[in-house]
N, C-alpha and C positions, 0 to 999 in steps of 0.2 A: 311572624315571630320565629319560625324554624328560617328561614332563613336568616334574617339577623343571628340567629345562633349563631349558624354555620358562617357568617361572615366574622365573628369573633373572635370563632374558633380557629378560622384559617387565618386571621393578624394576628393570633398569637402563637400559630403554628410556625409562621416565614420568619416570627422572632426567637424561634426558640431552635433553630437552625443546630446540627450536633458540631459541623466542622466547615468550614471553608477548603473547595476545589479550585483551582484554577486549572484553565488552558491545559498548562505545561502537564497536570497530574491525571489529565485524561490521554493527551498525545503519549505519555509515557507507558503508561497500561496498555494501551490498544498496542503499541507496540510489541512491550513485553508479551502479551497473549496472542500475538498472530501468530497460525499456525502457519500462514502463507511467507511470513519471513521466516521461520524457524527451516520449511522447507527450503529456502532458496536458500538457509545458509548451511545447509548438511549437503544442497549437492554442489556451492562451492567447493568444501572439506571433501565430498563424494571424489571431485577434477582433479582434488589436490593429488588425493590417493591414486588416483588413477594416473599420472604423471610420477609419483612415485612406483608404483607397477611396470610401468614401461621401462623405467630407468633398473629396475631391477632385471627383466624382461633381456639385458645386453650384457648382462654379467655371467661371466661363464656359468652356464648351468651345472651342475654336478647330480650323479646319479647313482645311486650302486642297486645293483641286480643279483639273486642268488639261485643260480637253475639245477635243477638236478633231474636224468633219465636215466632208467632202465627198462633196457629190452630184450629180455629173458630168449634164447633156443633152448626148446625144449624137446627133445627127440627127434632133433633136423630142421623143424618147426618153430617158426621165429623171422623179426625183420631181416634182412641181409645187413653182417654186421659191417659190412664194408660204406651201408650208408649210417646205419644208426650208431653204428661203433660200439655197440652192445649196452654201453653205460656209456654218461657224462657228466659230468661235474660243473660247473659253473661258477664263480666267484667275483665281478668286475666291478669295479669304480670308471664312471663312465665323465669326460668331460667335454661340454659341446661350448663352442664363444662364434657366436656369429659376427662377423663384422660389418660395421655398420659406419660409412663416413661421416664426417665433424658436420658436416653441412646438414645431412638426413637427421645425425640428434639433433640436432636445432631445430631445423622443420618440423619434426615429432613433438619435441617440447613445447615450441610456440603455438603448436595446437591446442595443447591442453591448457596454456597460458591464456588465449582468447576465446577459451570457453568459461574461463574463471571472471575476465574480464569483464563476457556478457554476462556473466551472471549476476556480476556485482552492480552492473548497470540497471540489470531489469529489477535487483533487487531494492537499489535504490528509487527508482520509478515508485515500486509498489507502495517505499513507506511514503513518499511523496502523495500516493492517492490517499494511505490509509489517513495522514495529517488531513490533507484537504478535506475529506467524510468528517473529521472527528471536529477540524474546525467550525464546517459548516454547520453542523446540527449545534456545536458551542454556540456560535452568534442569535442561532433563532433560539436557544433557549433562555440566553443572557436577555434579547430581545422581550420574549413574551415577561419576564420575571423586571424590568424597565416599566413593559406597558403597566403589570400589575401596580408597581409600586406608585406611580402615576394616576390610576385607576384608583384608589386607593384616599390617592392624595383629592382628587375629586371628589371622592365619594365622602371623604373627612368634611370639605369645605358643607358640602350639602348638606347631612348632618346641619351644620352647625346653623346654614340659616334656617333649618327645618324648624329649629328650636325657637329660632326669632319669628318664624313667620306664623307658630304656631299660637305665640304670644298675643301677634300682632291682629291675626283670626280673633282670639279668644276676646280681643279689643274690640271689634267689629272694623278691625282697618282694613279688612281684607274679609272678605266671600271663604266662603265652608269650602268653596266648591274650588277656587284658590289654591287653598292648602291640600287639597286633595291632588290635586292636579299636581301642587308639586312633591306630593308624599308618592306619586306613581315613578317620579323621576327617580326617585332617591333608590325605591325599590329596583326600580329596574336594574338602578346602579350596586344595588346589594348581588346581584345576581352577576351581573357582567363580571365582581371581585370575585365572586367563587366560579365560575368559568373560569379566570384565567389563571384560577391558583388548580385548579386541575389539569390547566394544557400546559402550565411548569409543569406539573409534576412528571405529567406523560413527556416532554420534553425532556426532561432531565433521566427518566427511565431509559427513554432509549439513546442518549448520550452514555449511559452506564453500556447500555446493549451493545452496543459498536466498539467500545472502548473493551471487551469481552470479561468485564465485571459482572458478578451474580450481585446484586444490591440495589435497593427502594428506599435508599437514606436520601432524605432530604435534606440538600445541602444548598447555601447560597454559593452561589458562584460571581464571580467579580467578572464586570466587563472587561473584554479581549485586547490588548494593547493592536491592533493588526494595522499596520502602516505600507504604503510600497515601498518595495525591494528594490536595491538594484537591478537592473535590469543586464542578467548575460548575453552576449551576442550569439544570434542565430547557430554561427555555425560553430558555437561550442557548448551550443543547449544540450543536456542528457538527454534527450528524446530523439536527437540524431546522433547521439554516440551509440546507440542500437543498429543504425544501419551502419556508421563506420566498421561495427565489429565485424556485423553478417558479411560487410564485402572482404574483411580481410579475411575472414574465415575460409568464403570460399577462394580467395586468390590461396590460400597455407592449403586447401585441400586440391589445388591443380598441382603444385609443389609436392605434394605426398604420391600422386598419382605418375607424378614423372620420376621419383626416386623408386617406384614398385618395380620399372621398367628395367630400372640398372642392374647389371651383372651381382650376384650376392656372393659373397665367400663365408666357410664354415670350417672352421678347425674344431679336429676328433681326436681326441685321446681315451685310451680307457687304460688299466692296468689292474692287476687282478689272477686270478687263478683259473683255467680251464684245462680241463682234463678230460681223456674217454678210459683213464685210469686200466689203460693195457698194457705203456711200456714206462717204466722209471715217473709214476705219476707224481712221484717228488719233486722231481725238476719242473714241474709244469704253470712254473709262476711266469711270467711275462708283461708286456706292458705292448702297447701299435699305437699308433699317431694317423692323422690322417687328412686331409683336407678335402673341402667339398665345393662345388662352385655350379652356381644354377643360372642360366640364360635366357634370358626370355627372347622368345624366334619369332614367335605369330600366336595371337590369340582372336584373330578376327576382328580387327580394327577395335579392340574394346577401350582403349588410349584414348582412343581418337573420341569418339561415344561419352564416353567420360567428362570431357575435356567440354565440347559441347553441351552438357548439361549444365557443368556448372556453368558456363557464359549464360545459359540461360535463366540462372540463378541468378547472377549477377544482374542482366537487367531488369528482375522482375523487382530484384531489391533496390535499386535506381529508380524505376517507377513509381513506386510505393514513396521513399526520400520523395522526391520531386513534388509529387503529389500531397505527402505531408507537411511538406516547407511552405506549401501553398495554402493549405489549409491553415497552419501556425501564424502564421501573418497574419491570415483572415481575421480569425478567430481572437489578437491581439487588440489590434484594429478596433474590432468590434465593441470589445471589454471596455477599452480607453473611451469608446464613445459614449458607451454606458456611465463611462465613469463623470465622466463631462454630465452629463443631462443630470444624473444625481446630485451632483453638486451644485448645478443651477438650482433645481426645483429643492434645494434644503436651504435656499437662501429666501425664495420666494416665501417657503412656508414658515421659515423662522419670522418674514414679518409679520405676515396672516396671524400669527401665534400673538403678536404683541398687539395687535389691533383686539383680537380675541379678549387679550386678559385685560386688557383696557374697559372695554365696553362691561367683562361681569363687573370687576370693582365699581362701572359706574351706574349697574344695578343693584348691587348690594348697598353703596349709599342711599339708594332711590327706596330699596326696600325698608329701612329703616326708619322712613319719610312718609311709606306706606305709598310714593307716587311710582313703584314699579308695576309693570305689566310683568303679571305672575308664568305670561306664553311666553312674552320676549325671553325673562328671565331662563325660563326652561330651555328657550330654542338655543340662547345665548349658550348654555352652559352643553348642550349637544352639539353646537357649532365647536366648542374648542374642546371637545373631545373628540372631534370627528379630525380636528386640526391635528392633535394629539397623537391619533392612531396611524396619520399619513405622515407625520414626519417618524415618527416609531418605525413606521414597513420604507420609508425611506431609507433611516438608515441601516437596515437586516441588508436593502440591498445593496448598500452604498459598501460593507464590510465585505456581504458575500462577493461581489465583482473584484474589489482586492483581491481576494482569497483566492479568486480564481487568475489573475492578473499575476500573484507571485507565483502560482501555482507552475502556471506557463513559462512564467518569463526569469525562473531564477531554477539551481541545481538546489538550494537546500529542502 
């Protein structure tokens, strides 16, 4: 009886549903709540700044300073004022512009341009995986909320000849022991409904989880429209635009490191007031100019040291490409053959499934005749549940292999 409750209870719970989710309104939360994209798009904005920094960084600096000494003799006693001047005054506006050739701001800028690049690349991978998680758990909970309803619909049918068979008992057309046998079924099948209205619900909990929702509303969710994509070619898939960047990166930092070698020039200006306030400290306003220029001679072959690293950067990231372009194929390959064997074996079991419902309807006439075997009937009605549940996990995998098939083979 307490189960039958709880069986009642939960078909009128899956009908009394508050709102319909789909797909689109979990991928769009989990986005919105990632903290992992929120990071990767502040230290975009972080690269941008920082390219504006640099840009600022070649603009004449300007400075102003205000000094002031006194160095008291005091009964002979005191610094020699021929170094300290006794007193000094200080007052300057300082301006420094270092110059920097057309080629080297380029090479500086497109640094920070191909760190913004990978960023936006890795950034897009991430929502890429965070869709892929949010679909996959969508399909198995669309899946178990499928099996229920179908579970359901079985366990409706049973019922109903429980009613006839009960009749047909009380007739003496059928053994006590009959109807027992099939009132075990029906139970079982009471039970198996509220199992899987439980493994919705934990399925849909943790689609809420991932999706970084605080919420235990129970909602129907509509099956996933999930088709294959277009298929990108290899070598313009996002997942080798990661190594494209790292090797330009390191080619823009050999570039950086041969413009540190060249001759640098610096213009000085200051202008301002300085005084030791001994002779006419009125006049003591002026202005100097000045240019600066720095060489680099020898530093120990560190050029050289440098230069070498990153070659060895470069083939580490070559290795890595090589080795994953290997692996992406594979792992393509593999999917599509997946994808092949599910699609055979959903055609097998869609006949299985017509033989199945063949055979109860032509025990449900037999029962009303009272010439049914009450095991066959039973086994019959386990038989296309058992049908049922394999083409159900058929197709969980026949969606998740897509999933994972766009997943790979397309940039959205």
């Amino acid at each position: 009886m307490k189960v039958l409750l709880a069986f009642l209870l939960g078909c009128i719970s899956l009908h009394s549903f508050s709102q319909e989710k789909d797909l689109h309104y979990f991928m769009d939360k989990a986005q919105k709540n990632s903290p992992l994209l929120v990071d990767y798009k502040n230290q975009i904005q972080s690269a941008t700044l920082d390219s504006l920094l640099n840009i600022a960084t070649r603009k004449p600096q300007v400075t102003g300073s205000v000094y002031g000494n006194y160095a008291p003799v005091i009964q002979g006693f005191g610094y020699d004022t021929t170094l300290s001047n006794g007193q000094m005054l200080t007052g300057l506006v300082g301006v420094n512009q270092k110059l920097v050739s057309k080629n080297n701001r380029s090479t500086q800028l497109q640094s920070f341009k191909l760190i913004k690049d990978a960023l936006a690349v890795t950034k897009k991978i991430a929502v890429k995986d965070l869709n892929r998680t949010i679909i996959s758990q969508y399909i198995t909970a669309t899946a178990t909320l499928e099996q229920l309803a179908n579970t359901k619909k079985t366990s409706t049918l049973l019922h109903e000849e429980a009613s006839i068979l009960k009749k047909l008992t009380q007739n003496s057309v059928y053994k006590q022991t009959d109807y027992l046998i099939f009132m075990a079924t029906v139970k079982q099948q009471e039970i198996v409904v509220l199992q899987l209205q439980q493994q919705y619900q934990n399925d849909l909990g943790l689609l809420y989880y991932l999706s970084g929702e605080v919420d235990t509303t129970l909602v129907n969710i509509p099956k996933p429209i999930i088709a294959l994509q277009n298929n990108t070619s290899v070598g313009k898939s996002i997942f080798f635009q990661t190594f494209e960047k790292d090797s330009l990166k390191f080619q823009n930092q050999n570039k950086i490191i041969d413009f540190a070698y060249k001759p640098s020039i610096s213009l000085l200006a200051d202008a301002g007031y300085m005084s030791a306030l001994a002779y006419l400290p009125y006049k003591n306003f002026g202005a100097s100019v000045g240019v600066g220029l720095s060489v680099p001679i020898y530093d120990g072959k560190q050029r050289n040291l440098q230069h070498q690293k990153i070659t060895t950067l470069l083939e580490t990231n070559l290795a890595y490409q090589t080795n994953f372009k290997k692996q992406y194929q594979q792992q393509l390959a593999i999917l599509n053959q997946q994808l092949k064997q599910v699609e055979q074996l959903e055609t097998q079991l869609q006949s299985q499934l017509l033989l199945a419902d063949a055979l109860i309807e032509a025990n449900k006439k037999l029962l009303l005749t009272g010439d049914a075997q009450i095991t066959e009937f039973v086994l019959a009605i386990g038989s296309i549940l058992n049908i049922q549940s394999s083409i159900s996990q058929n197709h969980i995998h026949k969606l998740q292999v897509i999933n994972e098939i766009n997943y790979w083979s397309t940039n959205d």
